[in-house]
C-alpha positions in Angstrom: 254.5 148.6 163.6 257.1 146.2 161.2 260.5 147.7 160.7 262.4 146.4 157.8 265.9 146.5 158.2 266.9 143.9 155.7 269.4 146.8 154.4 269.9 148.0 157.9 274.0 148.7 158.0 274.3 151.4 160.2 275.5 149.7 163.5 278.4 147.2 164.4 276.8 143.4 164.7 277.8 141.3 167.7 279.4 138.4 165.9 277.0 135.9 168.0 277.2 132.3 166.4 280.0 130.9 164.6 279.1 130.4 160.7 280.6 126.5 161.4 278.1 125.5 163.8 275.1 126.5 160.8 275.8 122.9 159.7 274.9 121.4 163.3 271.9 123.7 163.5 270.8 122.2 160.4 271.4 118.6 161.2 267.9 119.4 164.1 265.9 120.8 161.4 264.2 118.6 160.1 264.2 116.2 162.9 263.6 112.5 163.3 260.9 111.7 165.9 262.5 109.3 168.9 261.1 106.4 170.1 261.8 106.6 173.7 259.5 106.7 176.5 259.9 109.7 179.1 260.7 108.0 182.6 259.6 110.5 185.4 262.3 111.6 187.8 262.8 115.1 189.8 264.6 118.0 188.7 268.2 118.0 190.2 267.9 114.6 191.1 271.5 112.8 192.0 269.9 109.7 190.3 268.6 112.1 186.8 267.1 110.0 184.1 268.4 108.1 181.6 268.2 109.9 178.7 269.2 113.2 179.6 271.8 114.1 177.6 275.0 114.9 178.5 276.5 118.5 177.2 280.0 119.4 177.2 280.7 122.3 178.9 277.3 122.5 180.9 275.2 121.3 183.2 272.1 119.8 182.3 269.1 119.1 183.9 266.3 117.1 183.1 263.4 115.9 184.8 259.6 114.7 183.6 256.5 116.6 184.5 253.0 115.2 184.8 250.3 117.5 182.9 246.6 117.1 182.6 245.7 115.4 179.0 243.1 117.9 178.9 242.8 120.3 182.0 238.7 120.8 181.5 238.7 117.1 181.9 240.1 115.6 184.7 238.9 112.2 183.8 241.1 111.4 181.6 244.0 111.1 182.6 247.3 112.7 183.1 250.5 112.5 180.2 254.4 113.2 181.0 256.1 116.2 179.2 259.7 115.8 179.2 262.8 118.5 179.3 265.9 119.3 179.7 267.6 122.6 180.8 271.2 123.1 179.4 272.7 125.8 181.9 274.6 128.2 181.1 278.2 128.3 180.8 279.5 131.8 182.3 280.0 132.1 186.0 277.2 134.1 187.6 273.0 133.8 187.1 271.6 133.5 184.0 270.9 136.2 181.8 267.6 134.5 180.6 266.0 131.3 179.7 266.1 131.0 175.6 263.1 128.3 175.0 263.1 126.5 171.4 260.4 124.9 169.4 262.2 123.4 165.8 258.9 122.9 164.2 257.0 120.4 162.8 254.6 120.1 164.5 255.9 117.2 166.4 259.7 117.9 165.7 261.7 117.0 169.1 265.3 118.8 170.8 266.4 116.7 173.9 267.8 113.9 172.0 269.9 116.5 170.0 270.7 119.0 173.2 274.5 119.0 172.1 274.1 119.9 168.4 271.4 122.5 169.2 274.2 123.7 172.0 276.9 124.0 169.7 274.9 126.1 167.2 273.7 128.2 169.6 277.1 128.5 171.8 277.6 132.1 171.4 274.0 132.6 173.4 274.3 129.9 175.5 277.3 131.8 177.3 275.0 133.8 179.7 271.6 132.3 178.6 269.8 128.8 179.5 268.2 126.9 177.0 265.1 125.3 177.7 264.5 122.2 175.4 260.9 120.6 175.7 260.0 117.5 173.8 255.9 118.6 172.6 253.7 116.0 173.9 253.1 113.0 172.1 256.9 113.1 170.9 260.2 112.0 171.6 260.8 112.4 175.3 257.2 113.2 175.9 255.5 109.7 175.7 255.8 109.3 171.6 251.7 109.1 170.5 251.8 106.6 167.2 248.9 106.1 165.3 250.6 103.7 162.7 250.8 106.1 159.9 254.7 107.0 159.0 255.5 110.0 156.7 256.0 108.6 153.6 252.8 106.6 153.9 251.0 109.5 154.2 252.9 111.9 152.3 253.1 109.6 148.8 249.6 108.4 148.9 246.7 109.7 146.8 245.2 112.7 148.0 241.6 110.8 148.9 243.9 108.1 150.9 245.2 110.9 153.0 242.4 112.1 154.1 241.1 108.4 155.0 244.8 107.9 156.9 244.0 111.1 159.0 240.6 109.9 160.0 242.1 106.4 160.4 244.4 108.3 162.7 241.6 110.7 164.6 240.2 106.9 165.2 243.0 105.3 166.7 243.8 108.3 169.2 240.4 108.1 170.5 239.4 111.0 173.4 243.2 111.0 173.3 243.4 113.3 170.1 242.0 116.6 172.0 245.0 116.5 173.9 247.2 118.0 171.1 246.7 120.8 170.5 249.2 124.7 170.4 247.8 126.1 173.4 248.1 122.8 175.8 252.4 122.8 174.1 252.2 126.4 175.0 250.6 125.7 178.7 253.4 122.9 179.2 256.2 125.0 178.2 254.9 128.0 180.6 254.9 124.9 183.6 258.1 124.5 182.6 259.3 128.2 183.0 257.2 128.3 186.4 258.9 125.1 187.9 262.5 126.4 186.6 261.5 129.6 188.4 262.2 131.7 185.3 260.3 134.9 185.7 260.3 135.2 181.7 261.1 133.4 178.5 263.0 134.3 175.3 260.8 132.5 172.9 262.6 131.3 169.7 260.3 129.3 166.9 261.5 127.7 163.5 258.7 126.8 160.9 255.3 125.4 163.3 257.1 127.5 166.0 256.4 130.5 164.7 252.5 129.2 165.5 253.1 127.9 168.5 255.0 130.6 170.1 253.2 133.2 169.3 250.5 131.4 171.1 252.0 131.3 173.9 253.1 134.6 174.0 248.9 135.4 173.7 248.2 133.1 177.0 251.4 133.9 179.2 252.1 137.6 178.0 253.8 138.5 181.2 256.1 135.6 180.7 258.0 136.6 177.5 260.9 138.9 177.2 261.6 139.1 173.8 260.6 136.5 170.5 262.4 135.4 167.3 260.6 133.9 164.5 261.9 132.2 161.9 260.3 130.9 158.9 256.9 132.5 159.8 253.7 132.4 159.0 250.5 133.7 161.1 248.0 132.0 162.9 245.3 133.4 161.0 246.9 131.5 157.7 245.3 130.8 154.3 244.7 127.2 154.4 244.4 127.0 150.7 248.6 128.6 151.2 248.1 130.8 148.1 251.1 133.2 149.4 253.5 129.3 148.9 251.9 129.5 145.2 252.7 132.8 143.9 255.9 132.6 145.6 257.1 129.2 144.0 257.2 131.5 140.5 259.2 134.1 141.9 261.8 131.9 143.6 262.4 129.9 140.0 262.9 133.7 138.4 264.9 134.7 141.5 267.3 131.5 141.0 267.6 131.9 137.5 268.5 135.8 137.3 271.3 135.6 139.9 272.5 132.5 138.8 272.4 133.3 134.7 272.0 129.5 134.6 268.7 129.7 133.0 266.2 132.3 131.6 263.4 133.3 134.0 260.3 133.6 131.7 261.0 130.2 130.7 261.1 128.9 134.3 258.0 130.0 135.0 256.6 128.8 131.5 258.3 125.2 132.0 256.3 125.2 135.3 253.0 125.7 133.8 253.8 123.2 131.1 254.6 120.7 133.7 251.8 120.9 135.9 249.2 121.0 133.0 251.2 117.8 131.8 250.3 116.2 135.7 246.9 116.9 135.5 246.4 115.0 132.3 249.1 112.1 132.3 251.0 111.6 135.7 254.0 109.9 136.4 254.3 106.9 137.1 257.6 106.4 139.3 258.7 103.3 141.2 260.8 103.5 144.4 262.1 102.1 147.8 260.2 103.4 151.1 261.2 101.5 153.8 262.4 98.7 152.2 259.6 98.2 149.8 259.2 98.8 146.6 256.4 100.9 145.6 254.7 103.0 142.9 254.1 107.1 143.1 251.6 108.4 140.9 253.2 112.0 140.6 250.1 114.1 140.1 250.3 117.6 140.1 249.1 117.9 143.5 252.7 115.9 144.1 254.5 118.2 142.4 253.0 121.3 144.2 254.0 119.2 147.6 257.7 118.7 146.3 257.6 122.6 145.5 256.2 124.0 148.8 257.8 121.5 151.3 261.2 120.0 150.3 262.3 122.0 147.2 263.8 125.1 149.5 264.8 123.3 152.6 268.1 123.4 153.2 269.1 125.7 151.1 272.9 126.9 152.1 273.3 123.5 153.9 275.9 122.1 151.6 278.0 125.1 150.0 278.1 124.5 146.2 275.7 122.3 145.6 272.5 123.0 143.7 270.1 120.5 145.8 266.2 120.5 144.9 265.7 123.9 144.3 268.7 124.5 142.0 267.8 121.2 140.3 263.9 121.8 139.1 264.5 124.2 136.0 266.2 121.8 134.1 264.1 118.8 134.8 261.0 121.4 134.1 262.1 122.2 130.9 263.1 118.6 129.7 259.8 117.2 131.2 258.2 120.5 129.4 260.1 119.0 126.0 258.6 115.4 126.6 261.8 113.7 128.5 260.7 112.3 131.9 263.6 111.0 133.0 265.8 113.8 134.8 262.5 115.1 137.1 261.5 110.9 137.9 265.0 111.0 138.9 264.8 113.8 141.4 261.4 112.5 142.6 262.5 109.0 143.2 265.2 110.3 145.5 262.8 112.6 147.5 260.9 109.5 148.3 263.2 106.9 149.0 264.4 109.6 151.4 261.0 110.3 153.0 260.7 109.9 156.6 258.9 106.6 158.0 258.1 108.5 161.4 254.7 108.2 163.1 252.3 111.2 162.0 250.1 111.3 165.0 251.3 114.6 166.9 251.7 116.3 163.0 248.1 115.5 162.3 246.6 115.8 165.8 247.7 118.9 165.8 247.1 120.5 162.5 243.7 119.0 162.0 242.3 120.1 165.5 244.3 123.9 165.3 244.4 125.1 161.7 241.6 127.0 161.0 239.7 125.6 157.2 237.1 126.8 154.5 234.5 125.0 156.2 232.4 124.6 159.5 234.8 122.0 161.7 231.0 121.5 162.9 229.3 120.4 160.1 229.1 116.7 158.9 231.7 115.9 156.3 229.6 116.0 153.5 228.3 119.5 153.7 232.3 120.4 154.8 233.0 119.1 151.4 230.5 121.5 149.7 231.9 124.1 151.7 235.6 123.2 150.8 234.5 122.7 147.0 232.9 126.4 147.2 235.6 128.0 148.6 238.1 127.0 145.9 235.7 128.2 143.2 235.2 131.4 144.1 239.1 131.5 144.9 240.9 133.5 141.8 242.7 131.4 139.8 245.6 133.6 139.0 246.0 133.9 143.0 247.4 129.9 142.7 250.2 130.7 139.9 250.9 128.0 137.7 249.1 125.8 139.8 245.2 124.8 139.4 243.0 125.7 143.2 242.6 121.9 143.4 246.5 121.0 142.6 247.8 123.1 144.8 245.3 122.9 147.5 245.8 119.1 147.5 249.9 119.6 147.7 249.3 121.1 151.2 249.8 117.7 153.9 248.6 120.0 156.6 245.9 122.3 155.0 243.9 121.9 151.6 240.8 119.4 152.2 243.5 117.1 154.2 241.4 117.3 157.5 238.2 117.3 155.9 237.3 113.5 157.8 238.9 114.6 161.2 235.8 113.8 163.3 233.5 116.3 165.2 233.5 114.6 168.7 236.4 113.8 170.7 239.0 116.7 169.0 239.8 119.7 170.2 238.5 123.3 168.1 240.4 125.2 166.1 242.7 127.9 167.4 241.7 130.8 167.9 243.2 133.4 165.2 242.3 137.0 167.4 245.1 137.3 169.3 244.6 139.9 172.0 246.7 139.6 174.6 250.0 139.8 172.3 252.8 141.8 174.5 254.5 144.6 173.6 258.3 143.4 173.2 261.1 143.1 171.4 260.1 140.8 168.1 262.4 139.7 165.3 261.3 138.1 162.1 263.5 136.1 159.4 262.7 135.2 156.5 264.6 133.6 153.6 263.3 135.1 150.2 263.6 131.8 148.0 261.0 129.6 150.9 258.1 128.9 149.4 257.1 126.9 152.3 256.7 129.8 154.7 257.3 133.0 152.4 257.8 136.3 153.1 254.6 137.0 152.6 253.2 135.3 155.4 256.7 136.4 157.2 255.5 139.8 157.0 252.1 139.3 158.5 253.4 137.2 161.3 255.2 140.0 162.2 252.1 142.1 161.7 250.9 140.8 164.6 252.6 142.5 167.0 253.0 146.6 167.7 256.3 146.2 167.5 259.2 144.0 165.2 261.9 143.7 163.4 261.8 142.1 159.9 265.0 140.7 157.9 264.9 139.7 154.7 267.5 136.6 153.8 268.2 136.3 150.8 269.3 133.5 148.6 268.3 131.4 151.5 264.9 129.2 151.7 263.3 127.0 154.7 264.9 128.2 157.2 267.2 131.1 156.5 269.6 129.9 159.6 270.6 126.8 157.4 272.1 129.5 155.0 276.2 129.0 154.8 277.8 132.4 155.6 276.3 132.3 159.6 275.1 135.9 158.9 271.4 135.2 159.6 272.4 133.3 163.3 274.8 136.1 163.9 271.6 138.1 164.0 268.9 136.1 166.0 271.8 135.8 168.3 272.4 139.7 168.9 269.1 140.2 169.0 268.6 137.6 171.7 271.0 138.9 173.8 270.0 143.0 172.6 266.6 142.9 171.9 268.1 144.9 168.4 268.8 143.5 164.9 272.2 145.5 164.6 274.1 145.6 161.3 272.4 143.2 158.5 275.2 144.0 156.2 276.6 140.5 155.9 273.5 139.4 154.1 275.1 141.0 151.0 277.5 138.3 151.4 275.4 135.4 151.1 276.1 133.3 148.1 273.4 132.8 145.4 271.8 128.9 144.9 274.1 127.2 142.0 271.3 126.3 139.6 271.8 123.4 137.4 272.2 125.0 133.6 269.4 124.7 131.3 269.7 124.9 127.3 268.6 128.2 125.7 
């Protein structure tokens, strides 16, 4: 059973987090992928390693264990999985053992243990945070397989699927490794060697997949779970809830901001990605230090709607960002003038990412479950792929064509369609059984299109028992929002197991939105 209670505003709320540490939150998500190595050394150890980091106010241990690449088989090999364990700072035991996953997948926390601290201070009182690097990132023996972000993200939809395979061929037997459940298994080895009898399990974005996960393989182990950003592991790979929900956040923006009409929004959309389909952009930027050409299809543009246009929304007060900046260069690019959405575009990819996308794709392409057989050879996986978006309803896509917006998805669409049979691990399992019965809170921000409420709400379907909260005016992730209202409530609810009074949501501010002519 789901429980709304995004109007809850009955009971007093614990004022948890302080609304200035949203900006440090925000600085973790997204992260940048280290580049150290993970040097073993026991937990406690006078002589701790390196790079465990050092946390004002608390102690913080670190230490490197030594897991099975791939526990049905022995012969190959062992990796190291990193942590560190930022005590708490009241006198007395622990209350519990908070663990964090920021996303990604292949997002990192132990190089950023004092910003994560700070935002989560209020917890962290009578609560340990447990901060594990995934393996094949940061801290956890970084996996490369020499294709960066923007590489992958920029490039032509056929190119991407040729970097993934390129990348399923440099990993080798490694690339069964990576998968949710071994994260999951390494986190609860984690707990065990901590000697925490059970985990509060806190996931952004991918760690709303991941930890629920876990919770299906250790249920015994968790005490209560926050999900932020959600989706469930039983997705739609072809991300039709992102679709629909890219229309309703430009009408959203445009009716409480009165900066432009919402009907047209929508219309300007359509217009635009019709206009993509026939004659893409052309536009030239720096990645890296090189200059190169983006052909800015409409599969682009539904990438640039779904990922980056509603992150961060609330992370600089005032501002309109992306998201606040799309209906105007819609409706000029509607009326024929190219040059305010080039504009925009050129700075999303000259600020593009040039970290390795090994763990991202190793991940994705052996867990996400697809349209076709993962067993079949890739040419009957294409028929199967091809069938599936024609019999898919086109009104189900929005303004976007099946293929446009199926080929906007860098982790789902055809994007996996090459990852090879042999060597790679199966895909998740979507049934989970073994879910507990505990304590579950959901938040969502009703403007992300990434992970929308929609798929918010089924997440939490997946358990007997949670809490929903709606965020609104907030996007990908509703913590980044500016008021502190929606940590204020993962934080009572960690320490509670209630969501308490939601009324401060009234108070958070609607997404300035660039005016457009009428």
């Amino acid at each position: 059973m789901t429980t709304d209670t995004s109007t809850n505003t009955n009971r007093a709320r614990h004022a948890g987090l302080a609304a200035a540490s949203l900006a440090v939150l925000a600085t973790v998500l997204p992260l940048t992928a280290v580049t150290a190595t993970a040097q073993a050394a026991p937990a406690g150890a006078e002589g701790r390693p390196a790079w465990c980091p050092t946390v004002p106010g608390h102690q913080v241990d670190c230490t490197t264990m030594r897991r099975p690449q791939v526990a049905e088989e022995p012969g190959l090999g062992t990796i190291g999985v990193s942590y560190a364990v930022v005590r708490h700072s009241n006198a007395g035991p622990a209350r519990g053992t908070v663990a964090l996953n920021p996303g990604g997948p292949g997002e990192t926390l132990i190089d950023r243990a004092e910003q994560v601290t700070t935002a989560l201070q209020g917890v962290l009182d009578d609560y340990d945070l447990l901060l594990l690097d995934p393996r094949g990132t940061g801290r956890s023996g970084r996996l490369p397989c020499d294709v960066t972000e923007a590489e992958y993200r920029w490039a032509p939809r056929a190119e991407q699927r040729e970097l993934t395979a390129d990348c399923a061929d440099e990993l080798g037997p490694r690339a069964r490794a990576y998968t949710s459940a071994a994260t999951a298994d390494d986190l609860d080895a984690a707990r065990e060697r901590l000697g925490a009898p059970e985990l509060v399990l806190y996931g952004l974005s991918y760690g709303t997949y991941l930890m629920p996960v876990y919770a299906d393989r250790h249920p015994e182990r968790v005490d209560k779970l926050v999900l932020s950003g959600a989706y469930p592991v039983g997705f739609d790979s072809l991300a039709r809830p992102g679709a629909q929900q890219v229309s309703l956040t430009l009408r959203r923006i445009c009716e409480r901001s009165g900066s432009c009409d919402a009907d047209t929004a929508v219309h300007d959309l359509a217009a635009v990605t019709g206009r993509l389909r026939d004659r893409p952009l052309r536009i030239t930027a720096t990645v890296g230090g090189e200059r190169r050409t983006v052909l800015f299809t409409e599969d682009k543009l539904a990438n640039l709607m779904y990922e980056p246009a509603t992150r961060g929304i609330g992370l600089h007060p005032g501002e309109p960002g992306l998201i606040g900046a799309l209906p105007a260069a819609l409706h000029a690019l509607a009326a024929g003038d190219e040059g305010p959405l080039t504009a925009l575009v050129r700075a999303e990819i000259e600020h593009t990412g040039t970290e390795d996308q090994a763990s991202f794709l190793a991940v994705t392409c052996n867990d996400y479950t697809r349209t076709w057989d993962p067993n079949a050879p890739v040419a009957e996986r294409r028929r199967q792929y091809r069938a599936a978006l024609a019999a898919a309803d086109p009104a189900d896509f929005g303004a976007f064509s099946a293929k446009g917006w199926a080929a906007g998805q860098t982790d789902g669409g055809d994007n996996c369609l090459n990852w090879p049979r042999r060597g790679t691990a199966g895909p998740q399992p979507t049934d989970l059984k073994n879910l507990p019965d505990v304590p579950v809170l959901v938040l969502s921000g009703d403007l992300d299109t990434n992970t929308p409420e929609a798929n918010s709400r089924l997440s939490a379907a997946q358990f007997k028992h949670s809490a929903f909260v709606s965020v609104p005016n907030s996007g990908h992730l509703p913590e980044m929002e500016s008021t502190g209202c929606a940590v204020g409530i993962s934080g009572h609810f960690i320490r509670t197991g209630e969501v308490g009074d939601t009324s401060c949501l009234a108070q958070v501010p609607p997404v300035p939105v660039v005016p457009v002519p009428r």
